[in-house]
C-alpha positions as a LaTeX table, in Angstrom:
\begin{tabular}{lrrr}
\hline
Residue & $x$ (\AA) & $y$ (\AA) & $z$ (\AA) \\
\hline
Unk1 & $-53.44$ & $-149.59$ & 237.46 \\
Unk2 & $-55.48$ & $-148.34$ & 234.68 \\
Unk3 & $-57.72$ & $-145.68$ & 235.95 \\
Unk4 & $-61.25$ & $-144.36$ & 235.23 \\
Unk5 & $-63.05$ & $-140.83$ & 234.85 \\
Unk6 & $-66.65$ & $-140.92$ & 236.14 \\
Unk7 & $-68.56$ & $-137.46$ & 235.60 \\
Unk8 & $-72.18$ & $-137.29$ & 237.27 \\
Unk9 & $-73.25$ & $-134.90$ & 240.02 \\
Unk10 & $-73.99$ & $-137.34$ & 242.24 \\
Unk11 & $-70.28$ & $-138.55$ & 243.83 \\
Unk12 & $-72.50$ & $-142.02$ & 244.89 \\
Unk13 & $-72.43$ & $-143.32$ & 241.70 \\
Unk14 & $-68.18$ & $-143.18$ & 241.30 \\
Unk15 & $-67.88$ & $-144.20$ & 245.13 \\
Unk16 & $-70.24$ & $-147.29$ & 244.07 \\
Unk17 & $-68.02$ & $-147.93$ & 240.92 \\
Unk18 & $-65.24$ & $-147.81$ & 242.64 \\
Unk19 & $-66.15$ & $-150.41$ & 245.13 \\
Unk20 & $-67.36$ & $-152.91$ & 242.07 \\
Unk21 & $-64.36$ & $-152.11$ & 239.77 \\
Unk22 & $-61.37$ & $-152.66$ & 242.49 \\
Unk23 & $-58.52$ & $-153.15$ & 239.96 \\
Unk24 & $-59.09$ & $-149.57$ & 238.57 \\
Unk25 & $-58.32$ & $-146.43$ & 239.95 \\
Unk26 & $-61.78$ & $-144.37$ & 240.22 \\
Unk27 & $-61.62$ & $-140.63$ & 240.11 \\
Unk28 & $-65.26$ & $-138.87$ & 240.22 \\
Unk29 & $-66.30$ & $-135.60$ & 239.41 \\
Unk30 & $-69.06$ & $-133.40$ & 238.88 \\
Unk31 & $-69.74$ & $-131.70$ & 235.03 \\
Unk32 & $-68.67$ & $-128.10$ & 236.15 \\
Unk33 & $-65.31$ & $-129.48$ & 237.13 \\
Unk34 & $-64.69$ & $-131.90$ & 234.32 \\
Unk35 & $-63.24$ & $-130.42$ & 231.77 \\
Unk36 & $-60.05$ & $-130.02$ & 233.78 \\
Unk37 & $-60.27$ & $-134.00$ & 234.74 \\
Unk38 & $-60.47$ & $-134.68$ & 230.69 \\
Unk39 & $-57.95$ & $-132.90$ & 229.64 \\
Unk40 & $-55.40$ & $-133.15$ & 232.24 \\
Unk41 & $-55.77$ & $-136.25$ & 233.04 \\
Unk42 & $-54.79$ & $-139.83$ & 231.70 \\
Unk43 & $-57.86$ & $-142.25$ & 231.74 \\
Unk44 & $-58.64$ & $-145.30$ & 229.83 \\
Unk45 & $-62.38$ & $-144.54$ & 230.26 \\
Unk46 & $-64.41$ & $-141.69$ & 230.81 \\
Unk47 & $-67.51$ & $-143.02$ & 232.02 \\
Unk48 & $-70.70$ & $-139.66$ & 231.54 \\
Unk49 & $-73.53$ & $-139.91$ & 233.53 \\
Unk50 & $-76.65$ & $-138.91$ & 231.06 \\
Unk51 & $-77.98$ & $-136.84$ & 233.81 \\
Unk52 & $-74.87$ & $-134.78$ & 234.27 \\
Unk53 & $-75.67$ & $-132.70$ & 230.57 \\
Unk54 & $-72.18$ & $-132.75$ & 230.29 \\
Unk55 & $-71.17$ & $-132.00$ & 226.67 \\
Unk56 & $-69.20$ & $-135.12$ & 225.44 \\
Unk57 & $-66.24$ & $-134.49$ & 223.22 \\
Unk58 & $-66.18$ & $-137.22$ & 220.85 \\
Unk59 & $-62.79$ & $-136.50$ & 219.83 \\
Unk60 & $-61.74$ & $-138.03$ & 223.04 \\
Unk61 & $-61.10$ & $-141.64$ & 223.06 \\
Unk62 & $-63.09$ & $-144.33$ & 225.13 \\
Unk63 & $-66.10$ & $-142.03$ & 226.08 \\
Unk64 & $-68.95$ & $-144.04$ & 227.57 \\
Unk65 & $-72.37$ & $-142.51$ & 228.27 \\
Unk66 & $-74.46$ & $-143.98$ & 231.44 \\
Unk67 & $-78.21$ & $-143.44$ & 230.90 \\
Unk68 & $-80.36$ & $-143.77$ & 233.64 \\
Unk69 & $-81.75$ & $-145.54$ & 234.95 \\
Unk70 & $-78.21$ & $-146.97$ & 235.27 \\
Unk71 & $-78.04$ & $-151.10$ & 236.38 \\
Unk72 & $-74.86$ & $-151.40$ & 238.18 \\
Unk73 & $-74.09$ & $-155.12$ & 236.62 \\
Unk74 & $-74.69$ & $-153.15$ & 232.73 \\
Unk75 & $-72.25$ & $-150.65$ & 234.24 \\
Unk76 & $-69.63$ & $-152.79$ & 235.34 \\
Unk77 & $-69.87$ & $-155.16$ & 232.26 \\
Unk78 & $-69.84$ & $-152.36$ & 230.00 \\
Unk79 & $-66.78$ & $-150.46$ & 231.39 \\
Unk80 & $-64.40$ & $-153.71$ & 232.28 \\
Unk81 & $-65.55$ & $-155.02$ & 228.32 \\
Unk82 & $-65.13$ & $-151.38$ & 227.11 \\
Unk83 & $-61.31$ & $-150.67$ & 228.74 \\
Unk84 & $-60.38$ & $-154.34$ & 227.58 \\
Unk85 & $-61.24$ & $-153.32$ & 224.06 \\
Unk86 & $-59.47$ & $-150.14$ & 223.82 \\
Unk87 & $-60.20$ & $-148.31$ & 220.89 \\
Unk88 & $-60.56$ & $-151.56$ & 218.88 \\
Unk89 & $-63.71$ & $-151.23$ & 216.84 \\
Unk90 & $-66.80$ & $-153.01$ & 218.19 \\
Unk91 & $-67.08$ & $-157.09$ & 218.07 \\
Unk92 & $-69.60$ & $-158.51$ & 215.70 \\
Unk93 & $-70.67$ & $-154.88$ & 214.54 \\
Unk94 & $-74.49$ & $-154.67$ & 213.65 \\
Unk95 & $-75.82$ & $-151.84$ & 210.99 \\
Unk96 & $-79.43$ & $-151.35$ & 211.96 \\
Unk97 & $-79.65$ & $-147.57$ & 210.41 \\
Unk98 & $-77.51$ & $-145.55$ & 208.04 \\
Unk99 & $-74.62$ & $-144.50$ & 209.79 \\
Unk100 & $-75.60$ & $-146.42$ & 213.02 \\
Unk101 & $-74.33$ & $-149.80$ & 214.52 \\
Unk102 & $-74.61$ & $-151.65$ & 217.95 \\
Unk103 & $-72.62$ & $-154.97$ & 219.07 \\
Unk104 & $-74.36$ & $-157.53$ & 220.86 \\
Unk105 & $-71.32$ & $-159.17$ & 222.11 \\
Unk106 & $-70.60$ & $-156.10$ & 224.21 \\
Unk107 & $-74.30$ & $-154.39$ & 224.15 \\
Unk108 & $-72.95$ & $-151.01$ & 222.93 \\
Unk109 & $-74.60$ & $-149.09$ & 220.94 \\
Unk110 & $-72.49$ & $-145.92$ & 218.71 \\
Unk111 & $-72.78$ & $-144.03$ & 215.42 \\
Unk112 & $-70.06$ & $-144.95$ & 213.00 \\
Unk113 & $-67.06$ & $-141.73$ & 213.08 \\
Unk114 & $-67.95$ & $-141.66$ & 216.73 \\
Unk115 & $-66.07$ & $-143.01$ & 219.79 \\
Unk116 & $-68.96$ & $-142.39$ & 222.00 \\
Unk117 & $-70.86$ & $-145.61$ & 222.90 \\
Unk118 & $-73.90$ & $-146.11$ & 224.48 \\
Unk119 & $-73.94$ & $-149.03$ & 226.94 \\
Unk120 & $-77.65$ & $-151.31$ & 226.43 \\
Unk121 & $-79.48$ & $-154.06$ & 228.62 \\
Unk122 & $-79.23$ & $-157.64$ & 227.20 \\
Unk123 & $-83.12$ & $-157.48$ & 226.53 \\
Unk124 & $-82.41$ & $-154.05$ & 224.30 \\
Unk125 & $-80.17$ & $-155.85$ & 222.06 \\
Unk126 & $-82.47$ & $-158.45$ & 221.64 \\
Unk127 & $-84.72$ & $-156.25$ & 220.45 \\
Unk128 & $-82.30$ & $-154.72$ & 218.09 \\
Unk129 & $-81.37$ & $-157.77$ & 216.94 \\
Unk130 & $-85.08$ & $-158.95$ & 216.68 \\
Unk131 & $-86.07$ & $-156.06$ & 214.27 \\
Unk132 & $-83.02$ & $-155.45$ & 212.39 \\
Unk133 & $-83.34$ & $-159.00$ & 211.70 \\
Unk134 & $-86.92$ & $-158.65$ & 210.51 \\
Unk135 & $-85.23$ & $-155.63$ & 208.09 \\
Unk136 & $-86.87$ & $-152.97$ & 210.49 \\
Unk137 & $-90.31$ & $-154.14$ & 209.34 \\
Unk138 & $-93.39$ & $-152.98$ & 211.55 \\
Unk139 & $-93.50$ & $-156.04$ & 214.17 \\
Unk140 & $-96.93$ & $-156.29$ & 216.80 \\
Unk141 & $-96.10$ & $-156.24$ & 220.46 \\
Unk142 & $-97.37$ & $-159.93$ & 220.14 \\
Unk143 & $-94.66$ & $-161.26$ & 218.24 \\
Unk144 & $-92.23$ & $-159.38$ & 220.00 \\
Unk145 & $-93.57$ & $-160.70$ & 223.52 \\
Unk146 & $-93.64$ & $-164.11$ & 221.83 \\
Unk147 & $-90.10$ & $-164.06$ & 220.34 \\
Unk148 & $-87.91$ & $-161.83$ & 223.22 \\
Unk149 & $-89.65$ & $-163.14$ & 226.57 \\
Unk150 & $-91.38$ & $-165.72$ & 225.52 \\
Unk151 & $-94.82$ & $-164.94$ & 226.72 \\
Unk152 & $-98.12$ & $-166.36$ & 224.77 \\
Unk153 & $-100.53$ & $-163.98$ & 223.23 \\
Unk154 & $-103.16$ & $-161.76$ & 225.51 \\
Unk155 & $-100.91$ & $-161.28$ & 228.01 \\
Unk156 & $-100.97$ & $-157.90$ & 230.10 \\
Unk157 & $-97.91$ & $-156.48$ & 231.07 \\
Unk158 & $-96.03$ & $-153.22$ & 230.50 \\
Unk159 & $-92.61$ & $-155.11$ & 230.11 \\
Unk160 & $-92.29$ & $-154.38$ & 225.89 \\
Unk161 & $-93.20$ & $-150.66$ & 226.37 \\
Unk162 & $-91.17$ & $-150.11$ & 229.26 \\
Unk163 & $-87.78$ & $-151.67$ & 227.52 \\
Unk164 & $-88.72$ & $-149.42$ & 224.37 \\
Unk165 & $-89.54$ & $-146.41$ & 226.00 \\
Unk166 & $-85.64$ & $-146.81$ & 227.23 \\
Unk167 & $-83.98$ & $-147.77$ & 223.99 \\
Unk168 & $-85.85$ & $-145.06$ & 222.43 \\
Unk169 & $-83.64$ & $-142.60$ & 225.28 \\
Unk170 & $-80.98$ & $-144.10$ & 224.02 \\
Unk171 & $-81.48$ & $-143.96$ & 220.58 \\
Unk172 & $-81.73$ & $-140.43$ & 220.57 \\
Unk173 & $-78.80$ & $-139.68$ & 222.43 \\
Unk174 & $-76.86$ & $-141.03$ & 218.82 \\
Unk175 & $-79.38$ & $-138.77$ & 216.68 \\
Unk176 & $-82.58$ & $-136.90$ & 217.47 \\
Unk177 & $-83.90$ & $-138.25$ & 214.08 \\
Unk178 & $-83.74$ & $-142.35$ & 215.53 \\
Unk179 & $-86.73$ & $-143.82$ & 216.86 \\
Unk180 & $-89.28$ & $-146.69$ & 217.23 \\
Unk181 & $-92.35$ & $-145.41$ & 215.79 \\
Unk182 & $-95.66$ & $-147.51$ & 217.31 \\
Unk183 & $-98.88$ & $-147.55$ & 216.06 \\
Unk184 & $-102.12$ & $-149.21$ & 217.81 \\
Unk185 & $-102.68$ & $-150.75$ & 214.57 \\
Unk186 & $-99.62$ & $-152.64$ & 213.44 \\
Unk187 & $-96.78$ & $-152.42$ & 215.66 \\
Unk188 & $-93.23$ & $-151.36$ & 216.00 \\
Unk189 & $-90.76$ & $-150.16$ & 213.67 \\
Unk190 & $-87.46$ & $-148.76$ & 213.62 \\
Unk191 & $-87.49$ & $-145.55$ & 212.02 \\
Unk192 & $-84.83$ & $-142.93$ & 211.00 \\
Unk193 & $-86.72$ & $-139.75$ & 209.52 \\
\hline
\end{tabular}
């Protein structure tokens, strides 16, 4: 049985993976006490809570970072897809910023060198897709309601800033420097300054 690391401070969150991921052994721990789990131990998968500020080596193989707020179904997805890939690099590998890739087959995001990966909703790889597609042009929260939900012009709902405000978090978890930029004016844009 393969078996998993999960470091948070809050033991809930391995107890709850543990009853969602039954064909893996679950060992939980809090960030004080995990640097004896990490390097004593043998796990396919260390699974890091974001809000654990636990320093992640990246030296260590099959490291996946959790950021809250953490959706147990992008959890579970991520982690069985990530311990079934091993080490392999990522499916259908996307460049969307020097150094910087994500895979929308298995919604990780990752800087190239690195073997930390960052696990993302299916409506933040759209919108990866959506502007890396549009070669990281400036794109108005219209045509970005229009093209990712669906939802005709005028509308009033929170929905766009509320998934960007979260792939910005996870953005700069790869490097301090990524970001979508917004301006009342034109729109978004990807930028890496």
């Amino acid at each position: 049985m393969e078996s998993l690391l999960v470091i948070s401070n809050e033991p809930a969150l391995a107890e709850t993976l543990a009853s969602e991921l039954p064909e893996f052994a679950v060992t939980g721990t809090n960030a004080n006490d995990a640097g004896n789990f990490v390097h004593n131990g043998k796990f396919c998968l260390i699974i890091v809570d974001s809000d654990t500020h636990y320093p992640i080596d990246t030296t260590i193989e099959n490291t996946v970072k959790l950021t809250r707020p953490i959706r147990l179904s992008d959890a579970v997805y991520t982690i069985t897809r990530q311990v079934k890939s091993k080490t392999a690099p990522l499916k259908e590998e996307i460049e969307f910023a020097s150094g910087y890739t994500f895979s929308s087959e298995q919604r990780l995001l990752r800087s190239v060198g690195s073997d930390v990966r960052i696990a993302l909703t299916e409506k933040e790889v759209e919108l990866l897709q959506y502007i890396t597609k549009n070669d990281s042009k400036i794109l108005s929260r219209d045509i970005l309601l229009k093209n990712i939900w669906g939802y005709g012009d005028d509308i009033n709902t929170h929905t766009l800033e509320t998934h960007i405000y979260r792939l910005r978090g996870k953005l700069k978890q790869l490097n301090e420097t990524l970001d979508i930029v917004f301006s009342e004016e034109t729109g978004y844009g990807l930028k890496n300054t």
